[in-house]
Each structure stands twice: as C-alpha cells, then as structure tokens.
C-alpha positions in Angstrom: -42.1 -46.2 33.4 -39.7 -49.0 35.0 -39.9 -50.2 38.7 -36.5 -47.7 39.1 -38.3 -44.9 37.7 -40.9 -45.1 39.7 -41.4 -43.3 43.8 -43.0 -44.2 46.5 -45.3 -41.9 47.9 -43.9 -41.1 51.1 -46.4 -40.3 54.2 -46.6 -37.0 55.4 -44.8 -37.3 59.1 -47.1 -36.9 61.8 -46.4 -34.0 64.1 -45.1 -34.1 67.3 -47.2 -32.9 70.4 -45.2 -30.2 71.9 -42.6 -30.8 74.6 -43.9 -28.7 77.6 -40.5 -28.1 78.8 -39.4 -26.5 75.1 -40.8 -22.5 74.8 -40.5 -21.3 71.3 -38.6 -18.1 70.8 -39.3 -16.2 67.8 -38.9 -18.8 65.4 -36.1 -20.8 67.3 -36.8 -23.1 70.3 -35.0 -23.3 73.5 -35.4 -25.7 76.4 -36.7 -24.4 79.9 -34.4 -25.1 82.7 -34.7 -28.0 84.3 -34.4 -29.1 88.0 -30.9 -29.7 88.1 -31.3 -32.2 90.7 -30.2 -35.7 89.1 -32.5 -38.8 88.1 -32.5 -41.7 89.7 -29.2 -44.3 89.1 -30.3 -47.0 86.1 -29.1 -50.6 87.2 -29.3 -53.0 84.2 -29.6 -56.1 84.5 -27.2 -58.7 83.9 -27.8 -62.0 82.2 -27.3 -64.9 83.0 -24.0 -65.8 81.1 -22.9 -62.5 82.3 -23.3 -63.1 85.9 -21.8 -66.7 86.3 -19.1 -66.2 84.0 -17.2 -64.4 86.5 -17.8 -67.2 89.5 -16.8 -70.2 86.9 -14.0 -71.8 86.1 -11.4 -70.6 83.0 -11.9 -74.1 81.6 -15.7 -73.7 81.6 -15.6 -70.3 80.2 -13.6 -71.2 77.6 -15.6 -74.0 77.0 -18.9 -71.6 76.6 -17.3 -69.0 74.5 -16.7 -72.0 72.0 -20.3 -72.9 72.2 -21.4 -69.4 71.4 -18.5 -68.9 68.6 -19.8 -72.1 67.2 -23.6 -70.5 67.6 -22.9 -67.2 65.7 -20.6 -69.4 63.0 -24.0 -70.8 62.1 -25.2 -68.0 61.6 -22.9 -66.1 58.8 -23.3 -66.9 55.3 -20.5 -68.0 53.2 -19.8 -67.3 50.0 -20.0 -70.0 47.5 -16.9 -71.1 45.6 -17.8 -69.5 42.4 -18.0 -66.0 44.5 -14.3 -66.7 46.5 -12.8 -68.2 43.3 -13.7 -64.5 41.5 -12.9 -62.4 44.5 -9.8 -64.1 44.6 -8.7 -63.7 41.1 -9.6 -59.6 41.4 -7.5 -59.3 44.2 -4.8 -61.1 42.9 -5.2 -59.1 38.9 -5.5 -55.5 41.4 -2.5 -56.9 43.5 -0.3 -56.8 40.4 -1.5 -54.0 38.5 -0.4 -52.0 41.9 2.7 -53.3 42.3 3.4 -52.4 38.6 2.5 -49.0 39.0 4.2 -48.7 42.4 7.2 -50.3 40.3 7.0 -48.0 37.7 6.8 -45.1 39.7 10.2 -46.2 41.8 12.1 -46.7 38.6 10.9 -43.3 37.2 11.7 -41.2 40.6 15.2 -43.3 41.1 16.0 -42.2 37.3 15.2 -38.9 38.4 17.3 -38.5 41.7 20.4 -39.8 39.4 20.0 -37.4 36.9 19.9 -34.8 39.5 22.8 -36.2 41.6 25.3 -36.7 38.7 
C-alpha cells in the first residue's frame, strides 16, 4: 500500500464534562437561563506602538511604518525566477486564448444581430 493509501488512526475525541448551565431535553439540549445581568467591561491592552503612535509625530510614524513594512518584507518568500518566468508565460498563453474566445464570440453574435436586422 502507498503512503497515499494509507490512514491515520484518528483518536477517539475525549468527551466533554457537562456544562451545568445546559439541561438535556429529550434528546436535544437547551441552555438554562442565565442572569441577564451583564459581565464585567474587557479593557485590552494596548501596545506600545499602539499607544505612542497617536502622541508622535506624522514624520516619525511614517518613519516606523517603513520599519515594520521593511520587517514583514523579510519575511515573505519570493518566488524564484524559474517560478515568475512560468507563471508569467501562463498568464500571458490564458490571456490570449480568452481574448480569442471573447473575439470569437463578438464576431459570431454581431453576424447574428445583422442577419436579424437586415
């Protein structure tokens, strides 16, 4: 048997202690009222970019967000020449293959409304 072929053995899920606050009803569940009193307000915090960037300057914020665009450029993988020289070429073969068709299709339809007009 390949690797494909093959299936992982999948581990049974472990079950869930019951929610107090869900009663079963014949077969379908439905959750008990609740205190309909709301919970306290979440705050999250901010970081530290996010804080001083409004107090700063536009010329030092721009200066950071180039500093972080140049951070995440690092980070994304570029294709290699051989990959954008082939994408490039089938987007350029699908570009004219549709415009054929598309061309096609005009010269058919505009053949078609003259026939009908004449």
């Amino acid at each position: 048997m390949s690797k494909l072929q093959k299936k992982k053995k999948v581990p049974a899920e472990k079950k869930k202690p019951k929610d107090p606050g869900v009663k079963s009803n014949g077969g379908t569940s439905a959750v008990a009222a609740k205190s309909a009193s709301p919970g306290p307000a979440v705050k999250t915090k901010q970081s530290a970019g996010e804080a001083g960037a409004t107090s700063a300057s536009p010329i030092a914020r721009a200066v950071e967000f180039f500093r972080e665009v140049k951070v995440e450029l690092k980070k994304v993988t570029w294709p290699t020449r051989k990959q954008t020289t082939g994408t490039t070429i089938v987007v350029i073969v699908f570009v004219f293959v549709v415009a054929a068709f598309l061309g096609l299709f005009d010269l058919g339809l505009s053949r078609i409304v003259r026939v009908v007009l004449t």
